[in-house]
C-alpha positions in Angstrom: -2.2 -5.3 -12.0 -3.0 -9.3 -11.9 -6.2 -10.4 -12.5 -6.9 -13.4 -10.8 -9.6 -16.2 -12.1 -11.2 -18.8 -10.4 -13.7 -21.6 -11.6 -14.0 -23.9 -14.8 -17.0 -22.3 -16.9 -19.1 -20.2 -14.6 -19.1 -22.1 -11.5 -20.0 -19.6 -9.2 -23.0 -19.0 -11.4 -25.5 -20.8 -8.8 -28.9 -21.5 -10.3 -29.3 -24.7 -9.2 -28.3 -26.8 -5.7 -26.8 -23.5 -5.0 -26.3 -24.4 -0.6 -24.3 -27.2 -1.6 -22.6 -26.0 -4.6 -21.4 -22.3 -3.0 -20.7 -24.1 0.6 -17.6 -26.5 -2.2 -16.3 -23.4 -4.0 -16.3 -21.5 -0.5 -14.2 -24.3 1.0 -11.9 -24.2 -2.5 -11.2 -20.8 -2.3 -10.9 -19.4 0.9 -7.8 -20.8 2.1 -6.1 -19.9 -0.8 -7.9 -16.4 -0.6 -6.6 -16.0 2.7 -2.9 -17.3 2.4 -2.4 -14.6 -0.7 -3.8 -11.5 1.5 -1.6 -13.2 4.1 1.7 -13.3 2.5 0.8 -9.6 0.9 1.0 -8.3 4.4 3.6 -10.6 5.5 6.1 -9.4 2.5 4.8 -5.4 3.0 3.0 -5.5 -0.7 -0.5 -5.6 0.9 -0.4 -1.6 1.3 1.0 -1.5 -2.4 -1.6 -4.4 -3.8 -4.7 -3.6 -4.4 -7.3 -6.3 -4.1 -11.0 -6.8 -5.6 -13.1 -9.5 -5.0 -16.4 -9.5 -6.2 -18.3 -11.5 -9.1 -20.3 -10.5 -12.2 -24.0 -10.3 -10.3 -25.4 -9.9 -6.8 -27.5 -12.5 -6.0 -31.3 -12.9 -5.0 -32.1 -14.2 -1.4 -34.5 -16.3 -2.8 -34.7 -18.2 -6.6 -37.6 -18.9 -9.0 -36.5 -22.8 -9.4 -36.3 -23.5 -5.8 -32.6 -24.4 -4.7 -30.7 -22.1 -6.7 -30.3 -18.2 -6.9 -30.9 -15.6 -9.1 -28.9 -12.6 -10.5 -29.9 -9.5 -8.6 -28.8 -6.4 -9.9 -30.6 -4.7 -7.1 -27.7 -5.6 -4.0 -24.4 -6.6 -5.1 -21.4 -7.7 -2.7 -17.4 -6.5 -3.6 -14.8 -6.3 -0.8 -11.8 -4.9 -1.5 -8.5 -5.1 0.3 -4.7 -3.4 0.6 -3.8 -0.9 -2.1 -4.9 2.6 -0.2 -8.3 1.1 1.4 -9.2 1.5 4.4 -9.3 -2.1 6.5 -11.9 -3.6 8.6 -15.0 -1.8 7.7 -18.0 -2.1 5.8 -19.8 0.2 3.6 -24.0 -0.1 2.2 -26.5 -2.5 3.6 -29.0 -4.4 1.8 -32.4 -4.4 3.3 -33.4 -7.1 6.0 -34.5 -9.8 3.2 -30.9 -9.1 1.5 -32.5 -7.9 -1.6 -31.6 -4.7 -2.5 -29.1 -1.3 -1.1 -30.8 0.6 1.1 -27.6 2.2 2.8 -24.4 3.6 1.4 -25.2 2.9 -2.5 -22.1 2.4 -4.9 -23.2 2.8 -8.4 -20.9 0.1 -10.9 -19.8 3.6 -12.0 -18.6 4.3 -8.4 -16.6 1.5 -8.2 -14.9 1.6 -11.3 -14.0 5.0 -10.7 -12.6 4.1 -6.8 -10.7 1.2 -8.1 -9.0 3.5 -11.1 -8.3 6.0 -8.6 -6.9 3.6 -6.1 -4.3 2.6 -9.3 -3.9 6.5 -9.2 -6.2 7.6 -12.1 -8.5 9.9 -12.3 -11.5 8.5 -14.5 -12.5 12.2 -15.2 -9.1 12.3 -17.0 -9.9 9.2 -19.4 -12.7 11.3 -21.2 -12.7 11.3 -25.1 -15.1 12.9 -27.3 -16.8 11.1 -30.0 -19.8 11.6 -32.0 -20.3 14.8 -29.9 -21.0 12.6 -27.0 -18.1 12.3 -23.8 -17.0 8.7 -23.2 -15.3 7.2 -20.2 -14.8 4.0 -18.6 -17.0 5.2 -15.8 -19.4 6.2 -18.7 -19.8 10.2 -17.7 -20.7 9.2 -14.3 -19.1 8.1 -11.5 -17.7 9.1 -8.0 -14.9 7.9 -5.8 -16.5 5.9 -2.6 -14.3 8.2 -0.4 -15.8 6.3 2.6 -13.7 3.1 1.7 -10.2 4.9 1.5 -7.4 4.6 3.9 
């Protein structure tokens, strides 16, 4: 597994002059973003490679100090690409405003346990008692968004 990084600090963390901020990192990163997925395929490692790409919040539609936006924990956007998922297809909707789920809901839990079975774990499997209390990753939740595999 490589865990790749981007930004200085927290620079996707948009609470201020957040059209022109997101609108540089966009333009930073998508080229790149793109030439990786592209020479996965090209080489045959996309279908062995899995990829996440999603950030440590959803974010608000709107912000409470004007040109920024907030953390919403409410609507929260991951794609995820190669590695056993299926391609071109999207899964939950936010509502019209683009503030919270209202179709297809994947719990943090959910994805955890999709992306730990895509690596060909079962998250049920990483239980451990302690305290007479079951532990996982997934906490003792969690569910395999089915929907998203190949």
């Amino acid at each position: 597994m490589v865990q790749v990084y981007y930004g200085n600090g927290q620079p996707w963390d948009t609470h201020r002059n957040h059209n022109e901020t997101t609108r540089k990192l966009c333009q930073d990163i998508d080229r790149p973003m793109a030439a990786l997925l592209t020479d996965l395929k090209r080489r045959g490692l996309l279908e062995d490679t899995l990829v996440v790409w999603c950030g440590e919040f959803g974010r608000t539609p709107t912000s409470e100090s004007g040109d920024g936006r907030d953390h919403n924990h409410w609507g929260f956007t991951a794609w995820l690409a190669g590695g056993g998922v299926r391609g071109g297809m999207t899964h939950g909707a936010t509502d019209e405003f683009g503030f919270r789920a209202v179709e297809g809901k994947v719990h943090i839990h959910d994805l955890h346990a999709t992306v730990l079975h895509l690596l060909g774990l079962d998250h049920e499997r990483l239980t451990y008692r302690h305290a007479a209390r079951d532990f996982r990753l997934t906490d003792v939740h969690g569910r395999v968004v089915e929907e998203v595999l190949a």
